[in-house]
C-alpha positions as CSV (number, residue, x, y, z in Angstrom):
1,X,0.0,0.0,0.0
2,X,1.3,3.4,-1.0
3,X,-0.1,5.4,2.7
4,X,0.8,8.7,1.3
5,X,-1.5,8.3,-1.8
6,X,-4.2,6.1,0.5
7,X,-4.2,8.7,3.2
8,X,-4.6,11.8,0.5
9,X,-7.5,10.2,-1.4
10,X,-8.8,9.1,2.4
11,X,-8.7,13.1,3.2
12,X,-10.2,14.1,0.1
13,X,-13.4,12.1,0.4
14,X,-13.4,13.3,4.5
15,X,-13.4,17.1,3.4
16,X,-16.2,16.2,0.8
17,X,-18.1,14.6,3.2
18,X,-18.0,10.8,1.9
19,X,-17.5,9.8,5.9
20,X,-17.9,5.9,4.9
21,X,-15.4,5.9,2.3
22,X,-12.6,8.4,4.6
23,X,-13.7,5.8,8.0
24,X,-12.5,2.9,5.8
25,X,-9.2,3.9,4.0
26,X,-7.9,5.5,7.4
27,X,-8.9,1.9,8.9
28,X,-6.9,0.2,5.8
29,X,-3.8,2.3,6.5
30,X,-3.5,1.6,10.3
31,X,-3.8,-1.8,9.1
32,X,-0.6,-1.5,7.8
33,X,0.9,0.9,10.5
34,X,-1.0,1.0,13.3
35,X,-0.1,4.0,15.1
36,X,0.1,6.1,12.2
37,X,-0.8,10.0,13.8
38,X,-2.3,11.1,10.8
39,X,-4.9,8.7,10.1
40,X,-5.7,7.7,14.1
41,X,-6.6,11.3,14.1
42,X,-9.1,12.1,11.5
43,X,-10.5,8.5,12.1
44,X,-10.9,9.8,15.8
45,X,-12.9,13.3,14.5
46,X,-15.2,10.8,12.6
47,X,-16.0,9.0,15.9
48,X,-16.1,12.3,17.8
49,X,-18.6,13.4,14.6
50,X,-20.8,10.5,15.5
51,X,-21.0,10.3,19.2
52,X,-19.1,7.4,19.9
53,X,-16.7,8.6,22.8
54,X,-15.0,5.4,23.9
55,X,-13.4,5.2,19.8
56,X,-12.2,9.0,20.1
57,X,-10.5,7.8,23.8
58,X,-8.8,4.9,22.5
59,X,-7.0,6.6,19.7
60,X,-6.2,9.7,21.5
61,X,-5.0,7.2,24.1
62,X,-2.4,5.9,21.3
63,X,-1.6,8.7,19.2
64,X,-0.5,11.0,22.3
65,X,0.8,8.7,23.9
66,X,3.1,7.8,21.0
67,X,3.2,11.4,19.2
68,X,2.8,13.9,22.1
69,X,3.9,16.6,19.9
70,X,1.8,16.1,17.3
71,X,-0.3,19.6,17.5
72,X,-3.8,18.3,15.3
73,X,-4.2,15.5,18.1
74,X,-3.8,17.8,21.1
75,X,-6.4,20.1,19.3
76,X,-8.7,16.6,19.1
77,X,-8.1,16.2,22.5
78,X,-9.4,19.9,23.2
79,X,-12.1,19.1,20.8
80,X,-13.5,15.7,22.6
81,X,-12.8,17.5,25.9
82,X,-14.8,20.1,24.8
83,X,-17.9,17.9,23.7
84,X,-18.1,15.8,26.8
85,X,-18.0,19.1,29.2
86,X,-15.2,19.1,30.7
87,X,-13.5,22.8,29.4
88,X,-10.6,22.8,31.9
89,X,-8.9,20.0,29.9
90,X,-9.9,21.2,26.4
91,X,-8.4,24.7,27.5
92,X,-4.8,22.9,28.4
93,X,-5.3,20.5,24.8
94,X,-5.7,23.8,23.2
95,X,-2.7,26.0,25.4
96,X,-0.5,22.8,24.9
97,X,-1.1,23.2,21.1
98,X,-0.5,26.6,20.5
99,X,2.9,25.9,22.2
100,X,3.7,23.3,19.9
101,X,3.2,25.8,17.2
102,X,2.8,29.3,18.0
103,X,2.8,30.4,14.8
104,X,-0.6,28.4,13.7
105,X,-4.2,30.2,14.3
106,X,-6.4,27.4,14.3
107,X,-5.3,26.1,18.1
108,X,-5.8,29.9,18.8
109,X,-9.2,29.8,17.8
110,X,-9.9,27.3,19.4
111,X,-9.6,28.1,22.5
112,X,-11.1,31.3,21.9
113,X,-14.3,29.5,20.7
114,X,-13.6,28.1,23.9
115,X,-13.7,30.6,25.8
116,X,-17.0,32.0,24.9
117,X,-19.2,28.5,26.3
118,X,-19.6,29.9,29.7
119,X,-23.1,30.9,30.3
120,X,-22.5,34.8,30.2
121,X,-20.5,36.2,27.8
122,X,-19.4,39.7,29.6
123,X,-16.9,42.6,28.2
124,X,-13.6,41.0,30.0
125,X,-14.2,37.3,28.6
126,X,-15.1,39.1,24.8
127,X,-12.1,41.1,25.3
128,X,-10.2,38.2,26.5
129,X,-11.2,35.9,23.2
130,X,-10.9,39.1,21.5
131,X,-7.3,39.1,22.4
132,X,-6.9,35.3,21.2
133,X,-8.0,35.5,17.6
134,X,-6.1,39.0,16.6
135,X,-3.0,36.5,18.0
136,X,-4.1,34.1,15.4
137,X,-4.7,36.4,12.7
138,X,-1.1,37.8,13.3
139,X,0.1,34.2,13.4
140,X,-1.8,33.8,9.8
141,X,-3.0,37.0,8.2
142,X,-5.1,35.4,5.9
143,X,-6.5,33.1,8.1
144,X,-10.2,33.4,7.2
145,X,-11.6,31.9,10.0
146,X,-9.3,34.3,12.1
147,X,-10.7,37.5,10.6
148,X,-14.4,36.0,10.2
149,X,-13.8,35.1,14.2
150,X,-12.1,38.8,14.9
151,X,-15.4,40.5,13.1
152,X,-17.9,38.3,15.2
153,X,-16.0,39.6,18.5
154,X,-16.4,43.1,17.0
155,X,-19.8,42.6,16.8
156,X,-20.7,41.4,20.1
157,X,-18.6,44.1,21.1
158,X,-20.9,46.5,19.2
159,X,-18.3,47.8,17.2
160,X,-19.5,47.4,13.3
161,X,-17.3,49.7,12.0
162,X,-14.0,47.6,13.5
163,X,-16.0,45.0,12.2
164,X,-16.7,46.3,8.5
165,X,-12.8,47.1,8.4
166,X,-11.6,43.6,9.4
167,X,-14.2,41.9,6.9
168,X,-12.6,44.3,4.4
169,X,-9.5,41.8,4.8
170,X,-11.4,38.6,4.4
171,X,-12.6,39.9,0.8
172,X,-9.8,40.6,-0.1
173,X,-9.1,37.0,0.5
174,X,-12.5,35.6,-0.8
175,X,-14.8,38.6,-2.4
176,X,-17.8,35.6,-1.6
177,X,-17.0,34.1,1.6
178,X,-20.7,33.4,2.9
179,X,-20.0,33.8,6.7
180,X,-18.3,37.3,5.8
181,X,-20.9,38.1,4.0
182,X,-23.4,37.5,6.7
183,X,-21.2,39.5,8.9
184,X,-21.4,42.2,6.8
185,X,-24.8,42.4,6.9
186,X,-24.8,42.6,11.0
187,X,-22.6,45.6,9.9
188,X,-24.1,47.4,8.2
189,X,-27.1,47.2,10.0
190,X,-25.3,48.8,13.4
191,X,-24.8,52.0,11.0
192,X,-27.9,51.9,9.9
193,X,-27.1,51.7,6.8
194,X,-30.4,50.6,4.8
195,X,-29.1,51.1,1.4
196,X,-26.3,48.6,1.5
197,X,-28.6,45.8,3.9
198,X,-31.0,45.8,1.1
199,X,-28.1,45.6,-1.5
200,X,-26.9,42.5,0.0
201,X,-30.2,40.8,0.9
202,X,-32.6,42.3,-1.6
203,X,-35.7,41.4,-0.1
204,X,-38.3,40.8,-2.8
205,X,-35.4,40.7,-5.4
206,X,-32.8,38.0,-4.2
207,X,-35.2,36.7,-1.5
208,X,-38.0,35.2,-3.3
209,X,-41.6,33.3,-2.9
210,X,-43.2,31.0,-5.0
211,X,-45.7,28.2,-5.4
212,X,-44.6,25.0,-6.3
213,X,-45.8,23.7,-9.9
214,X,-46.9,20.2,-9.9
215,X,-49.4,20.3,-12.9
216,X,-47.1,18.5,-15.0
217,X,-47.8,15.7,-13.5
218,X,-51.8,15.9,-13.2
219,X,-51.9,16.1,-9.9
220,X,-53.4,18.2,-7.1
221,X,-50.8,19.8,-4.9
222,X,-52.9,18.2,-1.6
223,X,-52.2,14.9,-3.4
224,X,-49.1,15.5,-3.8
225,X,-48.3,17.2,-0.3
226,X,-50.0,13.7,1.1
227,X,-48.1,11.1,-0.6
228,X,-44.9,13.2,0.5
229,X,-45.6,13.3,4.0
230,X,-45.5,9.4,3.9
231,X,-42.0,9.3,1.7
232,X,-40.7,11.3,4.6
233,X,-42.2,10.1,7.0
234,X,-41.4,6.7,6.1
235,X,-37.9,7.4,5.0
236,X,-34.9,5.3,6.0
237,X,-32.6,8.6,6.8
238,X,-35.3,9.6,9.3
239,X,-33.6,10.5,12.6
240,X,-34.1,12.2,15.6
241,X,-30.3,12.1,16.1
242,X,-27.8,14.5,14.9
243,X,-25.0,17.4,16.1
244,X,-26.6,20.4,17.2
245,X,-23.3,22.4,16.2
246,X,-23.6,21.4,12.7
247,X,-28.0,21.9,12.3
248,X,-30.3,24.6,13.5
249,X,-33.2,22.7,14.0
250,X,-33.6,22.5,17.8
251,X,-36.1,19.6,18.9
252,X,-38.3,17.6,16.1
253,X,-36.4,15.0,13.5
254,X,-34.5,15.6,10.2
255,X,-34.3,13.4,7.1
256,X,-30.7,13.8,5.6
257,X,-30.0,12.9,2.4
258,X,-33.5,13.4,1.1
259,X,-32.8,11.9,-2.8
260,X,-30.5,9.1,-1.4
261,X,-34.1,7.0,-1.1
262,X,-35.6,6.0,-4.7
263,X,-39.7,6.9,-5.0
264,X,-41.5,8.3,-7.7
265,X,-43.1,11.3,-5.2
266,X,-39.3,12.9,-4.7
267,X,-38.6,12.4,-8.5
268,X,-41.6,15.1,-9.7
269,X,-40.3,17.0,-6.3
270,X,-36.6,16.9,-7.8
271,X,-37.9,18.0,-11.1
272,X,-40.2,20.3,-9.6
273,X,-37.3,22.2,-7.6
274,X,-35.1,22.6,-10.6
275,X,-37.4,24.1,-12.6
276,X,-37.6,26.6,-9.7
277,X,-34.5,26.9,-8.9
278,X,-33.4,27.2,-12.8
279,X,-36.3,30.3,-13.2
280,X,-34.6,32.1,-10.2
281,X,-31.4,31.9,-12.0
282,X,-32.3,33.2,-15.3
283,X,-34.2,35.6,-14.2
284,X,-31.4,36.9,-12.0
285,X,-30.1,40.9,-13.1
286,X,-26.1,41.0,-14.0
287,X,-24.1,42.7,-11.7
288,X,-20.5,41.9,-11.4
289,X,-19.8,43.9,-8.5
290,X,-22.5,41.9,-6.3
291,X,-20.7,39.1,-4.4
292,X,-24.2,36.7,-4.8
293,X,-25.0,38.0,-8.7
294,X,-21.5,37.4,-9.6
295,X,-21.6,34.2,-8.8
296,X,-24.8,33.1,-10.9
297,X,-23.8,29.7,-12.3
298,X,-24.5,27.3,-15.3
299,X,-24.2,24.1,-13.6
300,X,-24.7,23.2,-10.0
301,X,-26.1,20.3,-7.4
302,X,-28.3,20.3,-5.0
303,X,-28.2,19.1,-0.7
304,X,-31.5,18.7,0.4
305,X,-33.4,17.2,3.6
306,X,-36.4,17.6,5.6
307,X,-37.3,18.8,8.7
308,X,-40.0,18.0,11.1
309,X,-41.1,20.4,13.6
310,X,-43.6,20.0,16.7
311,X,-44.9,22.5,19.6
312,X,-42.0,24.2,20.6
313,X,-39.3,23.0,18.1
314,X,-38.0,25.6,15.3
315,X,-34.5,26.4,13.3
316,X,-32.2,28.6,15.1
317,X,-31.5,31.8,13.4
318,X,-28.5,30.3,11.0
319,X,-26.7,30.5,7.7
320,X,-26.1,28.0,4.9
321,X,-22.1,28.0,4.9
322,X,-21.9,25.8,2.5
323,X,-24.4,27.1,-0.5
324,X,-24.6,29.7,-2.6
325,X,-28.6,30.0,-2.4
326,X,-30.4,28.2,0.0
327,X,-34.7,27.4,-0.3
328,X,-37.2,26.4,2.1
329,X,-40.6,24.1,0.7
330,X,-43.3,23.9,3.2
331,X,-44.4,20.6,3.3
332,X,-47.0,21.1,5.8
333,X,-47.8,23.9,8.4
334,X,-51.4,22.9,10.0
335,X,-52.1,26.6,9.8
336,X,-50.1,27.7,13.4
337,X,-51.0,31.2,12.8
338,X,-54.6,30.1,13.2
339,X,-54.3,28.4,15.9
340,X,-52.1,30.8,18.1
341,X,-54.4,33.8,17.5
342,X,-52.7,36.9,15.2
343,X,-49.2,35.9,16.5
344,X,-46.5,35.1,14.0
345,X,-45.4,31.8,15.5
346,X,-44.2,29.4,13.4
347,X,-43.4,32.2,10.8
348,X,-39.9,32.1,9.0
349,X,-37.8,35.0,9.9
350,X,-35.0,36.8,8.5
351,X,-32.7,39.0,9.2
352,X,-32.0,38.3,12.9
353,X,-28.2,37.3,13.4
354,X,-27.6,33.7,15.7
355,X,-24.8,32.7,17.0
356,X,-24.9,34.6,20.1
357,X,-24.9,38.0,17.7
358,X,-26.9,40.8,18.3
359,X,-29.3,42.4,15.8
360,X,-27.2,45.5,15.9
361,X,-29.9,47.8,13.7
362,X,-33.3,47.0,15.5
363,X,-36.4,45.3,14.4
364,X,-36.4,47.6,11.4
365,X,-34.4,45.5,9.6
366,X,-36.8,41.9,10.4
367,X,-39.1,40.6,7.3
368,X,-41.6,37.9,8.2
369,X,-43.2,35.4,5.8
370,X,-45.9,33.2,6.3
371,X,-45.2,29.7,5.8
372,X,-47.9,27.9,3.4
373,X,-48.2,24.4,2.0
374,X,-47.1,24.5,-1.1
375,X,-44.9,27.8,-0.7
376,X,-40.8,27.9,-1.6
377,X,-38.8,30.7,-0.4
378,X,-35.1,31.3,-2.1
379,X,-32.2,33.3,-0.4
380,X,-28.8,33.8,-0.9
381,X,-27.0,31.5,1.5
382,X,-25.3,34.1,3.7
383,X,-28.7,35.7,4.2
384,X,-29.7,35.1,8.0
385,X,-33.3,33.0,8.4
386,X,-35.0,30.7,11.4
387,X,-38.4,30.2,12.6
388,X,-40.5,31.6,15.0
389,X,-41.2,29.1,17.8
390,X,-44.9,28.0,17.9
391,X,-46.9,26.1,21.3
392,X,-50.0,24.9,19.8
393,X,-50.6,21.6,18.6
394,X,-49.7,20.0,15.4
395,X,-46.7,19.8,13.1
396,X,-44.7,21.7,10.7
397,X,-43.0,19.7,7.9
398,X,-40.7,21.4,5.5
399,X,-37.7,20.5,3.0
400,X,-34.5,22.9,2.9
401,X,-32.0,22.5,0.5
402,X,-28.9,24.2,-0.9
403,X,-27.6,24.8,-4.4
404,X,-23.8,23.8,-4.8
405,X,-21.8,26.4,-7.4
C-alpha cells in the first residue's frame, strides 16, 4: 500500500463529506501501521462526529501517547474535551497546542471559541477571546476563519465599523465568503445603513416566494403534499439524532439525504425544484460587483433534507455555509398562525443574526413570511433566516436545500 497516496485520497473524500469511504481507508492504512498519527486522528474526528466517545478515547489514548507533539491531536483532545463538558482539559489541549506551534491560528481559535461557552459572555471574557484570535490572525493573516472570528467579537462588542474594516480583509481573500458576508450584513445594520442591507439581501429581489408547480404531472398539490408526507415520514434517513453544532433545528427529527431513497413522489419533487431553482437563475439581473450575482452559475447540485417540527421546536436563526442559495418548501404547516391567535409563531424569519450575535440595527431590519403548503422561499446562502417558535398543537413539515456552485 502506498499510505501517502491512501491517506490523501482518504482526506479528500473526509473534506467532501464521503464519511464511509474516509472511516474505511484510514482503517486500511493503520492496518498496515497502526499507530500512524495522521490517520488515528481524522478517524478519531469521525468518531467524535458520531458520538461514539469510547473510539475518540482509545485513539487519543495511542496517538499522544506515541506522538505527544503532534499539535492536530492535542487540538482533538481539546475538541472531545470540549464535547463531553469538561472545558478545563480542552483549554490545556488547546494552550498545549498553541505551544507546539505558536505560529498556527487554528489552536488559537480554538480556544477562543472556547472561551466563549460559559453561560454569560461579559466585556472582559469578549475582550479576552478578542485578544486570542487578533494573535491568530497575526500568526496567519489570511486566516479566514481568524478574521471572520475577529469580526464576530467586533460585533458582540458593538463595534460594526471595526467590524466592516476587518471583513474588508477577508474579501480581499474571498470577495464571496458566505460567513463574511453574513457578517457584513450585521454591519451594516449597526450603521444603519439601509441602502447597503438591502443591497446584499434584496428582499423581494434575491429573496424570493413561490408556489410549487406540480401540474405537470396531473396532480393536485394536496395529493401530492400527502403522498410526501408518507416518503418522509417513512424514509430510512429519518432520525431524531444529529449534532446540534452542525443543524439549527432545535427539537423535532430531520431526514438527511433526502434523494438518497428511490420513489416516484421525490422524482416530480426533484424536477419540480429545478425548474424553480433554474427560473430564479435566469431571471437573476447581471451585476458583477454583487458578491451573490457574480456568482450566478451554469451548472450546480443540489443538498436537500427535511425537517419535522412540533410545539415548541423551530430552526435557530442560521446560515447555509456551504451554499450559494439556500430554499425552504413547506411541506405542511397545520395553519399555526390560526391556531395561536394573530401571532407570527411558526413564521420564517430573516434577518436576525444567531450565534450569540446581536441584531445591531433594530427590528427595522426583520421581514416575516408566512409559511404555506405549497410555498418555496429562495435566499442567498449568507442571508440570516429561522423560525419563529410556535406552542400549539400539530406539526410543521418542511424541506431545505442548498444549491452547490
Amino acid at each position: 500500500m502506498d499510505i501517502q497516496k491512501t491517506l490523501q485520497t482518504a482526506i479528500s473524500n473526509h473534506n467532501k463529506g464521503n464519511l464511509r469511504e474516509a472511516e474505511k481507508l484510514y482503517r486500511n492504512i493503520l492496518k498496515v501501521a497502526s499507530k500512524h498519527p495522521i490517520a488515528l486522528t481524522l478517524l478519531a474526528k469521525i468518531f467524535l462526529s458520531n458520538g461514539i466517545y469510547e473510539e475518540v478515547e482509545k485513539a487519543l489514548s495511542i496517538i499522544l501517547k506515541n506522538y505527544p507533539g503532534y499539535m492536530k491531536a492535542q487540538i482533538l483532545a481539546g475538541e472531545y474535551y470540549s464535547q463531553i463538558d469538561r472545558p478545563d482539559i480542552a483549554s490545556d489541549s488547546y494552550k498545549r497546542a498553541i505551544l507546539l506551534s505558536p505560529n498556527q491560528a487554528e489552536p488559537m481559535i480554538a480556544l477562543g471559541n472556547l472561551n466563549q461557552r460559559g453561560p454569560e459572555l461579559n466585556e472582559t471574557i469578549l475582550n479576552m477571546v478578542l485578544s486570542r484570535y487578533r494573535q491568530a490572525s497575526i500568526a496567519e493573516p489570511e486566516s479566514i476563519p481568524a478574521l471572520n472570528n475577529l469580526a464576530a467579537i467586533y460585533l458582540k462588542l458593538k463595534h460594526p465599523v471595526k467590524a466592516l474594516k476587518t471583513l474588508d480583509l477577508v474579501f480581499q481573500l474571498d470577495p464571496k465568503n458566505i460567513r463574511s458576508l453574513a457578517y457584513k450584513t450585521i454591519a451594516l445594520m449597526g450603521i444603519d445603513e439601509v441602502s447597503q442591507v438591502e443591497y446584499l439581501v434584496g428582499f423581494g429581489n434575491l429573496v424570493r416566494s413561490t408556489f410549487i408547480d406540480i401540474n405537470k404531472e396531473k396532480m393536485c398539490m394536496g395529493s401530492f403534499n400527502t403522498k410526501l408526507i408518507k416518503v418522509l415520514k417513512n424514509h430510512p434517513n429519518r432520525t431524531s439524532e444529529w449534532d446540534t453544532s452542525m443543524r439549527a433545528i432545535r427539537g423535532g427529527a430531520i431526514v438527511p439525504g433526502l434523494f438518497d431513497h428511490e420513489d416516484p413522489i421525490l422524482d416530480v419533487l426533484k424536477l419540480s425544484l429545478r425548474d424553480i431553482i433554474n427560473k430564479y437563475i435566469s431571471e437573476l439581473p447581471v451585476d458583477p460587483n454583487h458578491p451573490f450575482l457574480a456568482s450566478k452559475p451554469d451548472n450546480y447540485s443540489i443538498d436537500i433534507w427535511a425537517n419535522f417540527l412540533g410545539p415548541k421546536n423551530y430552526q435557530s436563526s442560521h446560515i447555509h455555509n456551504q451554499g450559494w442559495l439556500s430554499g425552504v418548501y413547506y411541506v405542511s404547516t397545520n395553519e399555526m398562525s390560526k391556531i395561536e391567535g394573530d401571532s407570527n409563531a411558526g413564521w420564517i424569519e430573516f434577518n436576525r443574526p444567531g450565534y450569540g450575535l446581536p441584531l445591531l440595527g433594530g427590528e427595522k431590519f426583520l421581514r416575516k413570511i408566512k409559511p404555506e403548503s405549497g410555498l418555496v422561499l429562495l435566499f442567498p446562502s449568507y442571508v440570516w433566516h429561522g423560525t419563529i417558535p410556535f406552542s400549539a398543537g400539530g406539526e410543521r413539515i418542511s424541506i431545505a436545500f442548498d444549491v452547490h456552485i
